[in-house]
Legacy VTK file of the C-alpha trace (Angstrom):
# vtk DataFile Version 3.0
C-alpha trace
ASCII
DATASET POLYDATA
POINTS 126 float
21.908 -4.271 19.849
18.143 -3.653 20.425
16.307 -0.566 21.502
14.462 -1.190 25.031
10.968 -0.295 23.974
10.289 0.664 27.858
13.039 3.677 26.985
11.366 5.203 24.448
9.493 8.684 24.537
5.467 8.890 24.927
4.176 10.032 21.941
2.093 13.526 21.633
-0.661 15.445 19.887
2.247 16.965 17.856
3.477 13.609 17.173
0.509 12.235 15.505
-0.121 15.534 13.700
3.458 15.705 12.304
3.214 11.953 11.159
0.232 12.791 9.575
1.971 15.552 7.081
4.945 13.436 6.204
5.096 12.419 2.567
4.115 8.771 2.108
6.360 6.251 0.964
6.717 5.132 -2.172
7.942 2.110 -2.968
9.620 1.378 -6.969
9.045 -1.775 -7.699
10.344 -4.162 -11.167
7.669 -5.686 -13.120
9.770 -7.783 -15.659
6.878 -9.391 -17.238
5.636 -5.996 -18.312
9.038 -4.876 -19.470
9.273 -2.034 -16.548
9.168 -0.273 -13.471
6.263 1.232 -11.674
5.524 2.273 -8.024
3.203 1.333 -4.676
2.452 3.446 -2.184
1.672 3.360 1.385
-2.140 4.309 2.125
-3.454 6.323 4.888
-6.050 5.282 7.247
-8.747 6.541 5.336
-7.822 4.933 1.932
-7.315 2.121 3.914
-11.219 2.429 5.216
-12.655 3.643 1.628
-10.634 0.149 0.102
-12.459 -1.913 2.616
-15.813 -0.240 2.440
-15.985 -0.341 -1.650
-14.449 -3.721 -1.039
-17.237 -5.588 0.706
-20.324 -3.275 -1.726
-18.620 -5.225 -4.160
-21.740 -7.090 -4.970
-20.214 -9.548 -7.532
-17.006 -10.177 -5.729
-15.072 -9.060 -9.217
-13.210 -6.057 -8.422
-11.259 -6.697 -5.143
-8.080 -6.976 -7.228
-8.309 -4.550 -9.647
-9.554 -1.703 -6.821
-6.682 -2.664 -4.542
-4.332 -2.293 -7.130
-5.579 1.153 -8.420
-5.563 2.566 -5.376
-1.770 1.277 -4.558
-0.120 2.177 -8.112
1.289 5.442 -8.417
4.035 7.515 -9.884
7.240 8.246 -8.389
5.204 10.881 -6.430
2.678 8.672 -4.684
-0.042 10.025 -6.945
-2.328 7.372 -8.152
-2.002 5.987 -11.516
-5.493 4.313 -11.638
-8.972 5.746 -10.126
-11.334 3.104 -8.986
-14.268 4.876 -9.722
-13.469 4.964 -13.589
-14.876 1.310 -14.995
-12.138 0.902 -17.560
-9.073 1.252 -15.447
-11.573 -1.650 -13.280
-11.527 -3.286 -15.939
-7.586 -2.716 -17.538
-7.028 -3.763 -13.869
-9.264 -6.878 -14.118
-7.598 -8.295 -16.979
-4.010 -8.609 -16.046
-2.582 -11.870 -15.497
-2.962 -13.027 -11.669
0.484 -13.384 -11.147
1.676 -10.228 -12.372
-1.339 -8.730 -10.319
-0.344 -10.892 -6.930
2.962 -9.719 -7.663
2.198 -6.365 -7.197
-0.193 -6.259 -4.224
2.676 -8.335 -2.260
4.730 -5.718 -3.240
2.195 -3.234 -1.784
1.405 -5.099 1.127
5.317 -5.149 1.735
4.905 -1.261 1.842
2.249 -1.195 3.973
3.431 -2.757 6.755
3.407 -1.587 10.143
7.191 -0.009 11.060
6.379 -1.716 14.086
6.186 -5.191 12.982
9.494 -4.280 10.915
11.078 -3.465 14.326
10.250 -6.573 16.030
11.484 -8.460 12.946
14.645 -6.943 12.763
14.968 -7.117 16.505
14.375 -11.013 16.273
16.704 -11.583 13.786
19.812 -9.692 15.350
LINES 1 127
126 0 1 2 3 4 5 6 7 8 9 10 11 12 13 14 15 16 17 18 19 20 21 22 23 24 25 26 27 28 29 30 31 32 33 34 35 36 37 38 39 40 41 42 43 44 45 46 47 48 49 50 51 52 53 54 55 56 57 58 59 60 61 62 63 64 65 66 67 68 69 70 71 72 73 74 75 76 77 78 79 80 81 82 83 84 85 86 87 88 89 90 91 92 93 94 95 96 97 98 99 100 101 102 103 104 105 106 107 108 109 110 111 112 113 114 115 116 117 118 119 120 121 122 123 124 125
């Protein structure tokens, strides 16, 4: 049985505010290729903004990888693991092999998608 999005409540200040304080998820993830676990997390509009901004400075294209996965690894927490504006973890980053590193950001993007769009899936498929 589906929710009728016209019956839902209009959303507030408070609302927005509230959302705003919750913890962020965290998603644990298996990396079996590197013999462990680690998590993602989900990012917040602004490291969202500072990811795309540092991003498209990227003069030599190099880094898009390796500073969207620094900025999604973290602990159980949701603290970062990896700072992007420290050139070695750029460059530990860098060097992992692409599919371990597509592995990951999937596994980020996964966590970073809208509730929304998980509604409407689920919807669909009951």
């Amino acid at each position: 049985m589906t929710e009728d999005v016209n019956m839902m409540r209009e959303l507030t200040l408070e609302d927005f505010i509230a959302m705003s304080k919750k913890p962020r998820k965290v998603l644990r993830i298996s990396v079996p290729e590197m013999g462990g676990e680690t998590h993602v997390r989900r990012l917040t509009c602004r490291e969202m903004d500072r990811l795309e901004i540092a991003n498209m400075r990227d003069d030599d294209n190099d880094s898009i990888r390796a500073r969207s996965l620094a900025i999604y690894i973290c602990n159980a927490d949701g603290i970062q693991m990896f700072c992007a504006d420290i050139p070695e973890h750029l460059e530990f980053l860098r060097n992992l092999p692409r599919p371990i590193a597509d592995y990951v950001l999937r596994k980020a993007m996964q966590v970073n998608t809208s509730t929304a769009d998980d509604a409407v899936e689920k919807a669909v498929k009951n």
